[in-house]
N, CA, C and O atoms as a MOPAC input file, in Angstrom:
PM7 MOZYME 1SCF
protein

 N     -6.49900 1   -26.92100 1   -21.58400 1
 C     -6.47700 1   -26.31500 1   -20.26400 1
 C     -5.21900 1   -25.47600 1   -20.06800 1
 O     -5.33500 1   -24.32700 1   -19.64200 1
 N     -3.96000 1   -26.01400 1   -20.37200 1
 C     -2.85100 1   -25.34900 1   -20.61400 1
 C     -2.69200 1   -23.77700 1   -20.79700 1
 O     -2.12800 1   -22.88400 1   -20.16400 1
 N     -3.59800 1   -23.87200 1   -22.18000 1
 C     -3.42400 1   -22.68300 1   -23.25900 1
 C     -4.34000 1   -21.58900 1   -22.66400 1
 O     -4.05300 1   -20.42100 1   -22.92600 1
 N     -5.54900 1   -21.88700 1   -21.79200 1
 C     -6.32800 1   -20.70100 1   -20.95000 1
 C     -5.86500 1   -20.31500 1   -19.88300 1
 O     -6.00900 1   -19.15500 1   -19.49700 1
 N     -5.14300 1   -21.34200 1   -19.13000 1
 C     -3.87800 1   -20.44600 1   -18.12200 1
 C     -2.94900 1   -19.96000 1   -19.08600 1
 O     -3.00000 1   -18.77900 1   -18.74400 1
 N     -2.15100 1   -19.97300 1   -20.01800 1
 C     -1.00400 1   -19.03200 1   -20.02500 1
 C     -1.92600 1   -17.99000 1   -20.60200 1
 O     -1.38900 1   -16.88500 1   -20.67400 1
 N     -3.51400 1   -18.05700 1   -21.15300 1
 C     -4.29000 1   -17.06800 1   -21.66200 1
 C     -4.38000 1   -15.97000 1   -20.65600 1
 O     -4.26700 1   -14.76100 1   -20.86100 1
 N     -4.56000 1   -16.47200 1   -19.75900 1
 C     -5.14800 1   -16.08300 1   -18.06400 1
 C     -3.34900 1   -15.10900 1   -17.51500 1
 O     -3.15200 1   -13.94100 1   -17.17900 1
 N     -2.64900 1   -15.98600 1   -17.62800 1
 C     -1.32500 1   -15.87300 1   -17.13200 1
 C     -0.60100 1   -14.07700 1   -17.94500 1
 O     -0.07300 1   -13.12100 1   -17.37600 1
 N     -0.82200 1   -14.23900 1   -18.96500 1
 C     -0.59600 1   -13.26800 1   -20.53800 1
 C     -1.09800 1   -11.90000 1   -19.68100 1
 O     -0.39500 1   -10.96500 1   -19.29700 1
 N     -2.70300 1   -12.12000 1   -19.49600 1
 C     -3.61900 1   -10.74000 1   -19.16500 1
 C     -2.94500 1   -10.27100 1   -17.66300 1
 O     -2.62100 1    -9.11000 1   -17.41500 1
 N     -2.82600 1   -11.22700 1   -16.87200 1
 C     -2.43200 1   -10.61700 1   -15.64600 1
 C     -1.31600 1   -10.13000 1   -16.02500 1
 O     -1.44400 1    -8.92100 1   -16.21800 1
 N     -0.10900 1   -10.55900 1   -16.25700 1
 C      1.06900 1    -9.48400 1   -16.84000 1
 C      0.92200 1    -8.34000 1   -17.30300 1
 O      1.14400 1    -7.25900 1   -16.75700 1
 N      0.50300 1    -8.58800 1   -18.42800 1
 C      0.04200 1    -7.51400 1   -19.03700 1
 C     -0.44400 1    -6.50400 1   -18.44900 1
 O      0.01500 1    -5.37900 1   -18.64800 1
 N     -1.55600 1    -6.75800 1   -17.54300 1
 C     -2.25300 1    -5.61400 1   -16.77800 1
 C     -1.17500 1    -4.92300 1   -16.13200 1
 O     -0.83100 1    -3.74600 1   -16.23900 1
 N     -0.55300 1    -6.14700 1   -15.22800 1
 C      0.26100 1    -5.27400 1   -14.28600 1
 C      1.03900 1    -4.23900 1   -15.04600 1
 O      0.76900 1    -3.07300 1   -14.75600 1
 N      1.91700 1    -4.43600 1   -15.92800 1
 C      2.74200 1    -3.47000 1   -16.61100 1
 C      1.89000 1    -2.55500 1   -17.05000 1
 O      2.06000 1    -1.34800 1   -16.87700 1
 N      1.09200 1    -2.97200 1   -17.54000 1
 C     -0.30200 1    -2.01700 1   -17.98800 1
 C     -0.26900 1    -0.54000 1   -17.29900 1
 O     -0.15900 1     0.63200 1   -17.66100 1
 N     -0.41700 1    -1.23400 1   -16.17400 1
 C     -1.02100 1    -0.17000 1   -14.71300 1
 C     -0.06900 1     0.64800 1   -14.29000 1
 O     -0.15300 1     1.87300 1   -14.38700 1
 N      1.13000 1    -0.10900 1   -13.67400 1
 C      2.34000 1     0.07300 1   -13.50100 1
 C      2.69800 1     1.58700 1   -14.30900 1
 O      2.69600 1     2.72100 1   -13.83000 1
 N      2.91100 1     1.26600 1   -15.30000 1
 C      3.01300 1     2.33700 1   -16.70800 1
 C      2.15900 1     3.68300 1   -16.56700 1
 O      2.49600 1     4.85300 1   -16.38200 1
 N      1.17500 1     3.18600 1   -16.69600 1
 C     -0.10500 1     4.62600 1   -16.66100 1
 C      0.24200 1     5.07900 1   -15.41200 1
 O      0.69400 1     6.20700 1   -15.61100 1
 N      0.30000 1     4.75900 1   -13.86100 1
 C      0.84600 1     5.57300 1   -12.50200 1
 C      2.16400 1     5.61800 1   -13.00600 1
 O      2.59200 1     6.47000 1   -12.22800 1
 N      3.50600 1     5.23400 1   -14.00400 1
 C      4.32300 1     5.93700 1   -13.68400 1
 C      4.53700 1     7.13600 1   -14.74100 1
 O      5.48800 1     7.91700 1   -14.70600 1
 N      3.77900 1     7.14700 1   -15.42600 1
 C      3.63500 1     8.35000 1   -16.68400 1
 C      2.87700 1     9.51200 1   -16.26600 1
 O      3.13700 1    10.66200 1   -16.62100 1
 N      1.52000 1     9.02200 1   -15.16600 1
 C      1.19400 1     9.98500 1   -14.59200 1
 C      1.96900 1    10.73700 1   -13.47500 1
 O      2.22100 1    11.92900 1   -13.65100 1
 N      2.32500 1    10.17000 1   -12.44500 1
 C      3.20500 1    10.86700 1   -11.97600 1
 C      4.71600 1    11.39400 1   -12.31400 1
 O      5.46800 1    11.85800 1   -11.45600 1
 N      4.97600 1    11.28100 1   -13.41200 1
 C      6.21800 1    11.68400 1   -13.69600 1
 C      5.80600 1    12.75300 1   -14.69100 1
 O      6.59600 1    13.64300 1   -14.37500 1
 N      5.20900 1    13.15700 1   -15.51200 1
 C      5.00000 1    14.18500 1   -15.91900 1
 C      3.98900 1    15.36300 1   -14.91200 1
 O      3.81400 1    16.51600 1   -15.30300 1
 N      3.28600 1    14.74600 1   -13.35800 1
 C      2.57200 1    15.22800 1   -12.99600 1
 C      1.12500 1    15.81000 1   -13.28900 1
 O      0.56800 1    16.85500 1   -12.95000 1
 N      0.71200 1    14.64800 1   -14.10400 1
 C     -0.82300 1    14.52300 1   -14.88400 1
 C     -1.52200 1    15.16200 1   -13.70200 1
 O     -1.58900 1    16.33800 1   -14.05900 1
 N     -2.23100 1    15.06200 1   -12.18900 1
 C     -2.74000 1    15.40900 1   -11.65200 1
 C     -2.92200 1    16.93300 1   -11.28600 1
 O     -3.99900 1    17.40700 1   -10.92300 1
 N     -1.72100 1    17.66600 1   -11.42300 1
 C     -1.54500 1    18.94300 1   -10.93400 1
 C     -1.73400 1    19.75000 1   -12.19800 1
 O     -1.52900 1    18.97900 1   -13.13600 1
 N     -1.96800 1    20.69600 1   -12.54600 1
 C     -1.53000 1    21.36200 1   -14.21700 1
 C     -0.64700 1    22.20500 1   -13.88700 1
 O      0.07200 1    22.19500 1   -12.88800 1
 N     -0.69300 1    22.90200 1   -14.68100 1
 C     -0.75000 1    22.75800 1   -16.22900 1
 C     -0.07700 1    21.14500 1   -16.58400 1
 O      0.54100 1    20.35100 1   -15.87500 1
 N     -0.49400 1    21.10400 1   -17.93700 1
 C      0.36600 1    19.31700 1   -17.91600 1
 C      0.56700 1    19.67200 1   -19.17500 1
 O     -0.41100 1    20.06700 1   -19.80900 1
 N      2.08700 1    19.60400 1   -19.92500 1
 C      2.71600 1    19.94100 1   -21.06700 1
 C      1.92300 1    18.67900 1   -21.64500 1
 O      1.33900 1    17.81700 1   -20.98800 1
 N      2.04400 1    18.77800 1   -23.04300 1
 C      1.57900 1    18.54100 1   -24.43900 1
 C      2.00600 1    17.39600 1   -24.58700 1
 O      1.21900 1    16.66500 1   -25.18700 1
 N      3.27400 1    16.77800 1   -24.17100 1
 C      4.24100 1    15.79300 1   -24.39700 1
 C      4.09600 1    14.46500 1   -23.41900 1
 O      4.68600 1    13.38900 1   -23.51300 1
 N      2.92000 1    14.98400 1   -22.25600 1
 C      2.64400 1    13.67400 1   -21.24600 1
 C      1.36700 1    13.50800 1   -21.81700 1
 O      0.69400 1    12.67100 1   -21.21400 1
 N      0.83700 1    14.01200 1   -22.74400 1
 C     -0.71400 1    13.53000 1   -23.29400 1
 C      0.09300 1    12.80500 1   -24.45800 1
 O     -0.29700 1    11.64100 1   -24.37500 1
 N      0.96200 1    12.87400 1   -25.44300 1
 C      1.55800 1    12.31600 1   -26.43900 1
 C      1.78700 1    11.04400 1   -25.48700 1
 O      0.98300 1    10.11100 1   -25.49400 1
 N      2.92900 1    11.05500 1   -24.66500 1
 C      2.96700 1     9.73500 1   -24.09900 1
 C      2.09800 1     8.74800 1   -23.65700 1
 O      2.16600 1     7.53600 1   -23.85900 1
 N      1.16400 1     9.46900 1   -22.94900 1
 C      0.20000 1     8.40400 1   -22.25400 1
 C     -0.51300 1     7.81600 1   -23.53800 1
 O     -0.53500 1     6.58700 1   -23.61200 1
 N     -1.26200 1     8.74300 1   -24.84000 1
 C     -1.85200 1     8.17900 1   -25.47900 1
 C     -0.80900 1     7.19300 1   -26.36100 1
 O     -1.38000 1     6.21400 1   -26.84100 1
 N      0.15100 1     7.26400 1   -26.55300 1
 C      0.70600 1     6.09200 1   -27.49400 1
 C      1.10300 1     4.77500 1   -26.45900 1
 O      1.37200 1     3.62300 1   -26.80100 1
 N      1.04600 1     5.31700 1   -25.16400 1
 C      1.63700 1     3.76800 1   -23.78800 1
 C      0.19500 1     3.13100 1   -23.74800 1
 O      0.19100 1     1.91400 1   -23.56000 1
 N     -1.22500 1     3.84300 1   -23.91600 1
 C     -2.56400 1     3.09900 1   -23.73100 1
 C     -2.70600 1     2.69800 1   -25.09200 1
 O     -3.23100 1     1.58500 1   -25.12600 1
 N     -2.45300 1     3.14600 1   -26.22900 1
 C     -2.72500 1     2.88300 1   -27.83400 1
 C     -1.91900 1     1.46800 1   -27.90100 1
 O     -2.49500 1     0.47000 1   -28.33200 1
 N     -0.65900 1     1.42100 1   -27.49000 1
 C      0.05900 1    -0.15300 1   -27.30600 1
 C     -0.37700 1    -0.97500 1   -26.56300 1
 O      0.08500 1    -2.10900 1   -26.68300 1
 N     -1.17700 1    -0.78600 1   -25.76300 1
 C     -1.67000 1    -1.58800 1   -24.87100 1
 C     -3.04700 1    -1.89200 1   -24.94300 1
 O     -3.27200 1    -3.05900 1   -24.62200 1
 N     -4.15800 1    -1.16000 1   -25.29400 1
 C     -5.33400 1    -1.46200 1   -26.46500 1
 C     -4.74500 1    -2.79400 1   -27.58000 1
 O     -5.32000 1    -3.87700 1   -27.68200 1
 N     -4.09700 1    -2.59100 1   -27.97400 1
 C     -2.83700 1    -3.43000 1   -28.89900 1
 C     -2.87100 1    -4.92800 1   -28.48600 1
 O     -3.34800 1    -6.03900 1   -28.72000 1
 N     -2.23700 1    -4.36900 1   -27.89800 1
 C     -1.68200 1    -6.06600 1   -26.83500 1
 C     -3.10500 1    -6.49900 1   -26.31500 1
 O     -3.47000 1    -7.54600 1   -26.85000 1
 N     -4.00700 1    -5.97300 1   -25.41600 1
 C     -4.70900 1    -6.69600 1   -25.07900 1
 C     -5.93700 1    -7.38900 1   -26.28200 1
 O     -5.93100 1    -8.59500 1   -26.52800 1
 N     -7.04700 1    -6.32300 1   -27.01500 1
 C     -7.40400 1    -6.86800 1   -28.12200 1
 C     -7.26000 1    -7.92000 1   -29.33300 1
 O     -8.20500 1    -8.55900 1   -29.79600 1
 N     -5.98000 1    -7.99300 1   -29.75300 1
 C     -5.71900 1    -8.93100 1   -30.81300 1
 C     -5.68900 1   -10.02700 1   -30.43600 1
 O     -6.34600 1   -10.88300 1   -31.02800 1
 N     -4.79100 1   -10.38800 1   -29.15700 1
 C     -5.03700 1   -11.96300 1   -28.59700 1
 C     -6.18300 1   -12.27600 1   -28.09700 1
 O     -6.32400 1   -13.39200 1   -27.59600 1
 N     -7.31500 1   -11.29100 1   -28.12900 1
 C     -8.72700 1   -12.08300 1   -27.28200 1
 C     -9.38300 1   -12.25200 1   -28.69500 1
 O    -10.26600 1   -13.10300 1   -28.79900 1
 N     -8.98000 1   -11.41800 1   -29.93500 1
 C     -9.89300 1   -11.77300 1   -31.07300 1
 C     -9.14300 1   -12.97500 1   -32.08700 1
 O     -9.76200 1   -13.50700 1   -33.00900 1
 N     -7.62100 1   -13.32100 1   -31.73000 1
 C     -7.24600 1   -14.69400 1   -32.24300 1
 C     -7.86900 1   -15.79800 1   -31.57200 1
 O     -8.18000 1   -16.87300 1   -32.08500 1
 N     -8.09200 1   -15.28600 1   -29.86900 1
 C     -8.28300 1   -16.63100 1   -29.27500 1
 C     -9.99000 1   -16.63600 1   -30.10400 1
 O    -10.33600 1   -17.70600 1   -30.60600 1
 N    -10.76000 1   -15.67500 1   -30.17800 1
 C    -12.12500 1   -16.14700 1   -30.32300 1
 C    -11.67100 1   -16.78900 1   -31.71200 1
 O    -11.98300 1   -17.97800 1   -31.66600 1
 N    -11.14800 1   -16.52700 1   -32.75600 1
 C    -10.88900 1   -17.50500 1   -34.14500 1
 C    -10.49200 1   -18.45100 1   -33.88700 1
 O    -11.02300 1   -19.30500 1   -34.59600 1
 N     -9.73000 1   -18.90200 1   -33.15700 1
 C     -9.15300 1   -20.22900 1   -32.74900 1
 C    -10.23500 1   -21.26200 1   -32.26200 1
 O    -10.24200 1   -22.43100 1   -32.64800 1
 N    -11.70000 1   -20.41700 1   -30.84900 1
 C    -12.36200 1   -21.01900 1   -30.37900 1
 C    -13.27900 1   -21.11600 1   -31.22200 1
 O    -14.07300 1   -21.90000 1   -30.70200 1
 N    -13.89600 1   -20.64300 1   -32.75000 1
 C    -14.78800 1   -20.96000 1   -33.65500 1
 C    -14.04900 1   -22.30300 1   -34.56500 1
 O    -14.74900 1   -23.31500 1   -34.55800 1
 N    -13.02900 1   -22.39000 1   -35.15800 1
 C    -12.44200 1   -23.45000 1   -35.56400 1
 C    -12.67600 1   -24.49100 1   -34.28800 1
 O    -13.56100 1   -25.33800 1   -34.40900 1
 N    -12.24100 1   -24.46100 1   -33.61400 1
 C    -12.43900 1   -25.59600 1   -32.34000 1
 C    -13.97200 1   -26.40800 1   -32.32200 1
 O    -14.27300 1   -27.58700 1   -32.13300 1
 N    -14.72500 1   -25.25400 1   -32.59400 1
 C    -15.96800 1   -25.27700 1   -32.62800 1
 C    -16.75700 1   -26.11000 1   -33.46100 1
 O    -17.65700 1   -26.90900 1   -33.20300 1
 N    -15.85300 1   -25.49600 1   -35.24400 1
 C    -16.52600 1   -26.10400 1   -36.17500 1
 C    -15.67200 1   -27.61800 1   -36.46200 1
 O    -15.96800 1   -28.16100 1   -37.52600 1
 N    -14.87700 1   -28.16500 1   -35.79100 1
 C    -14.63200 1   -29.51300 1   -35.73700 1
 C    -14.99100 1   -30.36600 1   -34.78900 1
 O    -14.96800 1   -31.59600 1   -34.78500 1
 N    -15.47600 1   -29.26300 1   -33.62800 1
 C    -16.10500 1   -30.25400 1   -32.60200 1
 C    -17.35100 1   -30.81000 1   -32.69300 1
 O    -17.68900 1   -31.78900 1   -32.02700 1
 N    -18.48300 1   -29.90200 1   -33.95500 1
 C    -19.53100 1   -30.10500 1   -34.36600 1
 C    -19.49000 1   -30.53100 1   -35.84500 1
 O    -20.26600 1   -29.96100 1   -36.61200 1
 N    -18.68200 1   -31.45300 1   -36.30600 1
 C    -17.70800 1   -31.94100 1   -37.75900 1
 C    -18.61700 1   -31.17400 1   -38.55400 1
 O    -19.29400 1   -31.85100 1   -39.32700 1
 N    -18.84300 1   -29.73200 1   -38.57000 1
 C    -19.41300 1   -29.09500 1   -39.92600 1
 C    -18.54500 1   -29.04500 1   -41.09200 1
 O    -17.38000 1   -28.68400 1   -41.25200 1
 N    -19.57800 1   -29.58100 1   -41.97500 1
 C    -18.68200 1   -29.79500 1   -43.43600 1
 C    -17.84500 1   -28.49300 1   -43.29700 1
 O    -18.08700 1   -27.56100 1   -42.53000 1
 N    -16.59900 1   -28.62000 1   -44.36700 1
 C    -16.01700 1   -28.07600 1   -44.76800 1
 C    -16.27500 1   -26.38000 1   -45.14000 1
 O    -15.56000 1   -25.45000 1   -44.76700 1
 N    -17.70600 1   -26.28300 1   -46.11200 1
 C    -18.05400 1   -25.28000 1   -46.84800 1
 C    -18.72900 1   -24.20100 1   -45.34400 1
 O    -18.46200 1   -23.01600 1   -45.14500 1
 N    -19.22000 1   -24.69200 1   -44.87800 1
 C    -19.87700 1   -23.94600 1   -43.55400 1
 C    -19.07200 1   -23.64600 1   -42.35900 1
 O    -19.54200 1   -23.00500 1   -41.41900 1
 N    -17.64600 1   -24.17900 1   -42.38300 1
 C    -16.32800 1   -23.89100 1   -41.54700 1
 C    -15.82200 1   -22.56800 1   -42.24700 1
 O    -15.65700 1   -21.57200 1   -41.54200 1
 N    -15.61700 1   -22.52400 1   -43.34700 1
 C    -15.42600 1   -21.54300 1   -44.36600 1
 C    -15.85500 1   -20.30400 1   -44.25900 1
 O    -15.23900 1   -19.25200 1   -44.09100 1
 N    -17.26900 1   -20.59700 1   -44.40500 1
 C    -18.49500 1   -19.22500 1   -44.27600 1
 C    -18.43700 1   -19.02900 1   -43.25700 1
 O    -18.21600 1   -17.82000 1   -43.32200 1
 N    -18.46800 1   -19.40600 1   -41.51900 1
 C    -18.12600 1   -19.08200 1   -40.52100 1
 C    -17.06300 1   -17.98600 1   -40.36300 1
 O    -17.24600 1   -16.81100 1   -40.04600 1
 N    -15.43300 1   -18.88000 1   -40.77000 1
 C    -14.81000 1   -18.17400 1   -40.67500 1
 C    -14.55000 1   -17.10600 1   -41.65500 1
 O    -13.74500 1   -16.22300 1   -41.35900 1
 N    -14.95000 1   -17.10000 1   -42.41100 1
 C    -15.36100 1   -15.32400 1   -43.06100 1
 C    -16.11700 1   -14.76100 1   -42.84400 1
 O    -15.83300 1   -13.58600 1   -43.07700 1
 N    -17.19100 1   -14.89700 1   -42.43300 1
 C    -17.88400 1   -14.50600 1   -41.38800 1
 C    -17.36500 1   -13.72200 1   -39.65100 1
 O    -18.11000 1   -13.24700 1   -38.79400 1
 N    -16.78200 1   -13.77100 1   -39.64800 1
 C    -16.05500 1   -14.06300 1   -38.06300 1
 C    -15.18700 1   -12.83100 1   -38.45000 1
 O    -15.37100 1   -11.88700 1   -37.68200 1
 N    -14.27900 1   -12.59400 1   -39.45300 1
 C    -13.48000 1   -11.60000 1   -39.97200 1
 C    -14.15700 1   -10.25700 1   -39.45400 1
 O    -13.83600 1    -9.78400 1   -38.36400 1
 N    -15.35300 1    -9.50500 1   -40.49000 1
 C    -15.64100 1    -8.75700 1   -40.49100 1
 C    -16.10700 1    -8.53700 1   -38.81500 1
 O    -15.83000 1    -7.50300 1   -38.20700 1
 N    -16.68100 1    -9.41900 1   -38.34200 1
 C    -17.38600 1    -9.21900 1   -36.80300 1
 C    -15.75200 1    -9.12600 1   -36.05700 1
 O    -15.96500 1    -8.87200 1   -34.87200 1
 N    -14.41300 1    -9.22000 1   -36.26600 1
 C    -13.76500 1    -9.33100 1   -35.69100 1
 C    -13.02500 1    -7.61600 1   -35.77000 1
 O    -12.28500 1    -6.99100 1   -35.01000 1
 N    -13.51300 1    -7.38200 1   -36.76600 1
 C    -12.75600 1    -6.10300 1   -37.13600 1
 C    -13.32300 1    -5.27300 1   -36.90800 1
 O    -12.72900 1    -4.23500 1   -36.61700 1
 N    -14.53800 1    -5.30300 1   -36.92400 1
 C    -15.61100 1    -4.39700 1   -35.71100 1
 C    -15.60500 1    -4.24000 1   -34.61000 1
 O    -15.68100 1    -3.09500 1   -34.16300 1
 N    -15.52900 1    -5.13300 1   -33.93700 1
 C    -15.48100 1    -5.52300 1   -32.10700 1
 C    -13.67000 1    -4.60600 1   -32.08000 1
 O    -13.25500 1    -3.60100 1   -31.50200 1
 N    -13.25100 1    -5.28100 1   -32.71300 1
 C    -11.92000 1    -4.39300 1   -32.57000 1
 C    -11.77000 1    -2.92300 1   -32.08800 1
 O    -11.28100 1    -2.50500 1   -31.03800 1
 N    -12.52700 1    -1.99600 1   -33.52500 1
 C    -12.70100 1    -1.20000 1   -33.52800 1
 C    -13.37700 1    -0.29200 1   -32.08400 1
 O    -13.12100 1     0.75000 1   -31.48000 1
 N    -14.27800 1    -1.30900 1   -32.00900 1
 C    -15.24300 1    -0.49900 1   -30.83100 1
 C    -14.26600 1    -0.78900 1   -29.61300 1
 O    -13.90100 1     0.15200 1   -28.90800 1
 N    -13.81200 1    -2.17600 1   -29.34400 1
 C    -12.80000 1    -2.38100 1   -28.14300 1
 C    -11.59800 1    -1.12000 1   -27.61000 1
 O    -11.23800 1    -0.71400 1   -26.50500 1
 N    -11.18000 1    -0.73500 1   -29.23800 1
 C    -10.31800 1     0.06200 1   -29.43700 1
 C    -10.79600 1     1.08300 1   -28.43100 1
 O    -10.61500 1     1.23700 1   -27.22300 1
 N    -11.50600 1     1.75600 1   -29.41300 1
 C    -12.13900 1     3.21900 1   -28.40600 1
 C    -12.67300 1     3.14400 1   -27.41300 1
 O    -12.71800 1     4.26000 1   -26.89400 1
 N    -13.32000 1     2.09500 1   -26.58400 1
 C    -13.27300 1     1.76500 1   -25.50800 1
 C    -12.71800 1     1.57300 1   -24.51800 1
 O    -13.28300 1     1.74300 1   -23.43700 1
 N    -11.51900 1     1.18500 1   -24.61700 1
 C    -10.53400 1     0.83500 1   -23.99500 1
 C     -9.45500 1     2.41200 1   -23.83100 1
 O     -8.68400 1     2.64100 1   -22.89900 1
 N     -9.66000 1     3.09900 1   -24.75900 1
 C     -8.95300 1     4.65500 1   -24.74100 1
 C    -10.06800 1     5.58000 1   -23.99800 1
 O     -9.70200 1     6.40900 1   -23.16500 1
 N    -11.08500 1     5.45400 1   -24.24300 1
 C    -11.84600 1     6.36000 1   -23.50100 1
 C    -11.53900 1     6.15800 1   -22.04700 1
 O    -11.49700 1     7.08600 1   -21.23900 1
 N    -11.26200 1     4.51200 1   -21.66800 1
 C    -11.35200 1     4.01200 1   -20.33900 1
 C    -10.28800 1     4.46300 1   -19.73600 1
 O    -10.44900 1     5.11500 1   -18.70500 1
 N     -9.17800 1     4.26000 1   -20.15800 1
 C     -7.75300 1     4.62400 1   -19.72900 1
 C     -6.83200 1     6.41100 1   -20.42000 1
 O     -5.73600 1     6.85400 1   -20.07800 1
 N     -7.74500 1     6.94900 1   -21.33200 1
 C     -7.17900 1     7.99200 1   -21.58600 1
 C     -7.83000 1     9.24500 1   -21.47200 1
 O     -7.29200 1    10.30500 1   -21.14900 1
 N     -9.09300 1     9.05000 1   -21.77400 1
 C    -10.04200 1     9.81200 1   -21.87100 1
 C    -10.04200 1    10.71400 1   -22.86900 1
 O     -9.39900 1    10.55200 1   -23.90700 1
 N    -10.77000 1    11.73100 1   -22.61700 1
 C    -11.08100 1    13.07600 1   -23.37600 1
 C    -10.03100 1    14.20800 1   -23.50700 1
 O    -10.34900 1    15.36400 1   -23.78900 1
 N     -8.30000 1    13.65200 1   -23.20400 1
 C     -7.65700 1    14.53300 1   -23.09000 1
 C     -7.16700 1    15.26700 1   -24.60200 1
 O     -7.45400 1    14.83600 1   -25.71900 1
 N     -6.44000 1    16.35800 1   -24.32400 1
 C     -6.17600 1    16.84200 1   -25.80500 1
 C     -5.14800 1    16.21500 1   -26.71300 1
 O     -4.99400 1    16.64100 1   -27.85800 1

């Protein structure tokens, strides 16, 4: 119970700075008005690319963590804990992927 509040605890931080960040990058280079130099699209995309970052990897450790949890809570032999978790890899590095660009389309968009 602990470990899903500071899970819980982690994301709300996170967001906030998250957010925080993107309104103060936008308004300080003046994203809304144009022309908008070259150098506030460099920024924003590497402040949302770190933050894609941060949020993704800890939701795809916690899901590895919650399949191990899993396969001892249901005492599956050994060999089928195994195949799971190699299993789980590739589906993890996918979801990633797509999270990735998801999460940039959401917060960065189509800019140049």
């Amino acid at each position: 119970m602990r470990q899903s509040r500071l899970f819980v605890y982690y994301y709300i931080v996170l967001s906030a700075v998250f957010w925080f960040g993107r309104l103060y990058i936008i308004e300080a280079y003046h994203m809304k008005q144009g022309p908008v130099p070259q150098e506030a699209f460099h920024t924003l995309i590497e402040w949302v690319s770190l933050f894609a970052f941060l949020y993704i990897v800890p939701l795809l450790v916690a899901g590895f963590v919650g399949l191990i949890r899993f396969a001892k809570s249901k005492e599956l032999p050994l060999f089928l804990g195994v195949l799971l978790s190699l299993l789980y890899i590739p589906l993890a590095i996918g979801a990633g992927f797509v999270l990735n660009f998801i999460f940039i389309l959401l917060f960065y968009g189509f800019a140049p």
